[in-house]
FISEBA-299761 format. One record per residue (C-alpha): x, y, z; residue number from 1; residue in three letters. Coordinates in nm, 3 decimals. Example, Ala and Ser with C-alpha at 12.3 -4.5 7.8 and 13.67 -1.06 7.14 Angstrom:
2
<node><xx>1.230</xx><yy>-0.450</yy><zz>0.780</zz><num>1</num><residuo>ALA</residuo></node>
<node><xx>1.367</xx><yy>-0.106</yy><zz>0.714</zz><num>2</num><residuo>SER</residuo></node>
This chain:
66
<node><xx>2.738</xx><yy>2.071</yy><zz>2.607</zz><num>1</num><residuo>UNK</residuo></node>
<node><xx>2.625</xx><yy>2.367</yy><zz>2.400</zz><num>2</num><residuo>UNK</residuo></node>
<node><xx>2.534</xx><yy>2.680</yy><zz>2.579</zz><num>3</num><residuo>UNK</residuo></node>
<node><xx>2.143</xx><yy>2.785</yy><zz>2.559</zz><num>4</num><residuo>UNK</residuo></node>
<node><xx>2.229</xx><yy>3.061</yy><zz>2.266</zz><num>5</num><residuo>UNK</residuo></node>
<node><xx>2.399</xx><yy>2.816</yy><zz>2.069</zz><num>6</num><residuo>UNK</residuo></node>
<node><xx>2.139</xx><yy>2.564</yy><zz>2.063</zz><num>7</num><residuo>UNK</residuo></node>
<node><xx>1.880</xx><yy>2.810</yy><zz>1.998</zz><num>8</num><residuo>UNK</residuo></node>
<node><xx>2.089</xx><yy>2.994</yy><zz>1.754</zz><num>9</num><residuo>UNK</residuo></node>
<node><xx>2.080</xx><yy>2.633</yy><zz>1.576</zz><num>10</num><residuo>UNK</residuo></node>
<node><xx>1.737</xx><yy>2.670</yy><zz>1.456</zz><num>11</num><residuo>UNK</residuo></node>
<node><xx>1.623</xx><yy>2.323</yy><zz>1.555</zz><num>12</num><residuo>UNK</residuo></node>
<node><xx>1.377</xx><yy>2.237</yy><zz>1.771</zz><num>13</num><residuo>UNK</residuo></node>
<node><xx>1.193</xx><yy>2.605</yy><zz>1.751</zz><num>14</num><residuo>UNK</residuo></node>
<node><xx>0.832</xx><yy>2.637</yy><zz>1.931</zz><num>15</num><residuo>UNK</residuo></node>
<node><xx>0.674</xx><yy>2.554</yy><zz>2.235</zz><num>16</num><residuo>UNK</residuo></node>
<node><xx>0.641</xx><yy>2.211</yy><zz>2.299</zz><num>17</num><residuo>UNK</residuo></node>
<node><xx>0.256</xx><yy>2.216</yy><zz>2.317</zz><num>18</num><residuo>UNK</residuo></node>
<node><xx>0.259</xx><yy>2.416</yy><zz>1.926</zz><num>19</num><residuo>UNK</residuo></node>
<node><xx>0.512</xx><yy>2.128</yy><zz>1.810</zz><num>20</num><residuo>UNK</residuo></node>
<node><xx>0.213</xx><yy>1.896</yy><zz>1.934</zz><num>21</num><residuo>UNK</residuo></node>
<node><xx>-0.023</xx><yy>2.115</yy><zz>1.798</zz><num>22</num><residuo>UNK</residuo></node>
<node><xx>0.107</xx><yy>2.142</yy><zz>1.452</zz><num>23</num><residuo>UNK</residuo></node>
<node><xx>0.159</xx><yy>1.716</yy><zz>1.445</zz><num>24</num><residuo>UNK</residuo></node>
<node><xx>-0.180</xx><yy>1.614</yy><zz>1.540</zz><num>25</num><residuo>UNK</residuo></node>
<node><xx>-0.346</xx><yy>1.920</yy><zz>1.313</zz><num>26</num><residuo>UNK</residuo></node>
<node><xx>-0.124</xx><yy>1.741</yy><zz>0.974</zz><num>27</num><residuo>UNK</residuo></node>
<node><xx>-0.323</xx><yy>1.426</yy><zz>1.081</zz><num>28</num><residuo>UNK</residuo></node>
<node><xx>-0.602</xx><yy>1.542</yy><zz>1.080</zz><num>29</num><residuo>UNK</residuo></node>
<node><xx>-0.526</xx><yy>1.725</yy><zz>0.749</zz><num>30</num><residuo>UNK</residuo></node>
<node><xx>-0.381</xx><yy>1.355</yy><zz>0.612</zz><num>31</num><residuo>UNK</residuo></node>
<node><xx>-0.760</xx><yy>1.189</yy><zz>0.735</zz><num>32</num><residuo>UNK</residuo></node>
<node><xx>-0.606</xx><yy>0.987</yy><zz>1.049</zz><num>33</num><residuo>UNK</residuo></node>
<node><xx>-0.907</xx><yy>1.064</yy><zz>1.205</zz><num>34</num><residuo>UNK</residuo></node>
<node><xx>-1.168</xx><yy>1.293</yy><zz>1.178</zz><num>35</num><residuo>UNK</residuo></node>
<node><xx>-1.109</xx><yy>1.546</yy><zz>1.436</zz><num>36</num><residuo>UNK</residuo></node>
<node><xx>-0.795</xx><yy>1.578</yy><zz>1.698</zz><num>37</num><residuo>UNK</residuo></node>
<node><xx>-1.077</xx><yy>1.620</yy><zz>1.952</zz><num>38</num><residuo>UNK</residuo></node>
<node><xx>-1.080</xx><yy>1.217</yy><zz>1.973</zz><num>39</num><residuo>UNK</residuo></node>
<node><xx>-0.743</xx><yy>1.231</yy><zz>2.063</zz><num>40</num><residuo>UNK</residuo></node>
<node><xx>-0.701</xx><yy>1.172</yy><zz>2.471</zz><num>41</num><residuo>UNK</residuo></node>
<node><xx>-0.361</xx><yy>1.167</yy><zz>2.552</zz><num>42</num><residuo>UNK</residuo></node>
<node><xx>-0.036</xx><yy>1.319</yy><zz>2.439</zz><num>43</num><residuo>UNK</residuo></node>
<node><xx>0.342</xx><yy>1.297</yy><zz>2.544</zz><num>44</num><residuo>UNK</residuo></node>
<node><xx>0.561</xx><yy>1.552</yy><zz>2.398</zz><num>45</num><residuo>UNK</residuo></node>
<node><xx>0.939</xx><yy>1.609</yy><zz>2.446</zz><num>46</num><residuo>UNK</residuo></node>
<node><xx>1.193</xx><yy>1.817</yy><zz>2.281</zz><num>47</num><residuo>UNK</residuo></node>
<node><xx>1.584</xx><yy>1.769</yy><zz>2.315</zz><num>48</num><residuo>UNK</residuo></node>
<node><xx>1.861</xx><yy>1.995</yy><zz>2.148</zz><num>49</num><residuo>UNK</residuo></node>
<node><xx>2.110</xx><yy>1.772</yy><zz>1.988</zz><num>50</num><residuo>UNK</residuo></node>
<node><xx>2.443</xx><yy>1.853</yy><zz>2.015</zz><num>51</num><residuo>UNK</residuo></node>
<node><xx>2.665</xx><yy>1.955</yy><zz>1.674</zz><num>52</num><residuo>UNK</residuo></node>
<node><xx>2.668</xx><yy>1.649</yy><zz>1.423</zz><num>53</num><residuo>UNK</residuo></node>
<node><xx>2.419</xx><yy>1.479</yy><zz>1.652</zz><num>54</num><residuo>UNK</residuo></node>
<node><xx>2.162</xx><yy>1.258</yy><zz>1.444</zz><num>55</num><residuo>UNK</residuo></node>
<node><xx>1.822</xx><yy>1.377</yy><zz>1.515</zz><num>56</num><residuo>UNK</residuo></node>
<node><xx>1.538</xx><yy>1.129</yy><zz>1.518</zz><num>57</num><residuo>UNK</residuo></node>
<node><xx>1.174</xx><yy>1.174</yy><zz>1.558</zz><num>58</num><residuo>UNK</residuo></node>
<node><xx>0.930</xx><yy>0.908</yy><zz>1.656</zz><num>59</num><residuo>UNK</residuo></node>
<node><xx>0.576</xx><yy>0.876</yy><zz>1.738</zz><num>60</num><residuo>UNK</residuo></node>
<node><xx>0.353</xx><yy>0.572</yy><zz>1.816</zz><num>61</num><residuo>UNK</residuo></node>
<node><xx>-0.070</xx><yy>0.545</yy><zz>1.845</zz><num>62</num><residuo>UNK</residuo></node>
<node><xx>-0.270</xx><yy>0.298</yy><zz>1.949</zz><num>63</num><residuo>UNK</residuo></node>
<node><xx>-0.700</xx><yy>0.253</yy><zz>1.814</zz><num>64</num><residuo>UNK</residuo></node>
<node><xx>-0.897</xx><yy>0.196</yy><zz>2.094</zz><num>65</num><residuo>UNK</residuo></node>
<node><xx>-1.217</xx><yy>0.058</yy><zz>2.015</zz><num>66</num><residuo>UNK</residuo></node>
């Protein structure tokens, strides 16, 4: 395992978790996925450190209710 320093010295993932949401749901609103992130109702946000030469992958998933 890397120590805290390392990781951070990394560079990758940077922010608090809430301004990594923040920043994803105000580029879809930019893009026109809807027409304010006010309709949004729920959110589940992680971050991880990988580990040197660890793939990173990022994911998301939404579901319209109507």
């Amino acid at each position: 395992m890397l120590k805290n320093a390392e990781r951070i010295r990394s560079g990758w993932p940077r922010g608090d978790v809430d301004n990594l949401a923040k920043s994803t749901l105000d580029a879809m609103t930019q893009a026109g996925v809807w027409v304010d992130d006010e309709q949004v109702v729920g959110v589940r946000c992680t971050k991880k450190y990988c580990e040197i030469n660890e793939t990173r992958v990022i994911y998301g998933a939404m579901k319209r209710c109507t």
